[in-house]
C-alpha positions as CSV (number, residue, x, y, z in Angstrom):
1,X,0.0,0.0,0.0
2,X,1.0,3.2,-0.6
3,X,0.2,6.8,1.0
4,X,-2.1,7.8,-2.3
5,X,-4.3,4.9,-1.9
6,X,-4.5,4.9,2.3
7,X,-6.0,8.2,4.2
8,X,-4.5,9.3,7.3
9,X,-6.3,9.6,10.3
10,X,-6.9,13.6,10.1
11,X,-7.9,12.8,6.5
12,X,-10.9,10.4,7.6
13,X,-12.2,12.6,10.2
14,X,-11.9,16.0,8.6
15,X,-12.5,15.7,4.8
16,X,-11.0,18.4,2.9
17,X,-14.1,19.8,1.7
18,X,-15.2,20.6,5.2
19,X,-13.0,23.1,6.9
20,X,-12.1,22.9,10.7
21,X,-13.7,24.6,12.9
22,X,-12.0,25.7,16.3
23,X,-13.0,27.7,19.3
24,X,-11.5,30.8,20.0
25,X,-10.3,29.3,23.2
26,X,-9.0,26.3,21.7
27,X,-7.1,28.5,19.4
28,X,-5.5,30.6,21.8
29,X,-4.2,27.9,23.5
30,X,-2.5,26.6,20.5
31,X,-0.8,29.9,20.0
32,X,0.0,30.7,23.7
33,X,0.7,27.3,25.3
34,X,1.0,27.4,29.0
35,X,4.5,27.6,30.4
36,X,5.3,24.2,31.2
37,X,6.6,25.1,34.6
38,X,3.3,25.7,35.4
39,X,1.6,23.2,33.8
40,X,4.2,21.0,36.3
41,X,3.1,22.5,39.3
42,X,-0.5,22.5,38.9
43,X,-0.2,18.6,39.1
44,X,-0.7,16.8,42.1
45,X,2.4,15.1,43.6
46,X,0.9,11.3,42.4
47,X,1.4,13.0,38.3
48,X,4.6,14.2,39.5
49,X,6.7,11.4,41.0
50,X,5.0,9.3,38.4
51,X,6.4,12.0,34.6
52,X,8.7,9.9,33.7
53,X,9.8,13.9,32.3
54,X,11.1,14.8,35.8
55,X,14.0,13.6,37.9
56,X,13.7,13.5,41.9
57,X,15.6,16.9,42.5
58,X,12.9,18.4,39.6
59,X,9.8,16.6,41.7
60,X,11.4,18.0,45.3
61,X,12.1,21.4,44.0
62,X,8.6,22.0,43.4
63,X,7.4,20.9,46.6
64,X,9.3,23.1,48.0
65,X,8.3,26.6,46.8
């Protein structure tokens, strides 16, 4: 099989003759993503010690502050 003959996935839910349709807010959280460290600290310690992102000092730095 090739990729002419096989549709990708965005292809079979969003046809090209139907244009994507967005919410403002979904939109301006594509183009101003939250700040990761943030994003970090909003999680509860469970998410923490269990990103596989963050090392021990990263997960007992933000407990600290």
């Amino acid at each position: 099989m090739n990729k002419e003959t096989v549709p990708s996935q965005a292809e079979k839910s969003n046809p090209e003759g139907e244009p994507l349709e967005l919410s403002l807010e979904v939109l301006d959280k594509i183009k101003h993503p939250a700040r990761i460290d943030d994003v970090i600290r909003e999680q509860s310690p469970e998410e923490r010690k269990s990103n596989p992102a963050l090392t021990p000092e990263m997960i007992d730095d933000s407990t600290d502050r």
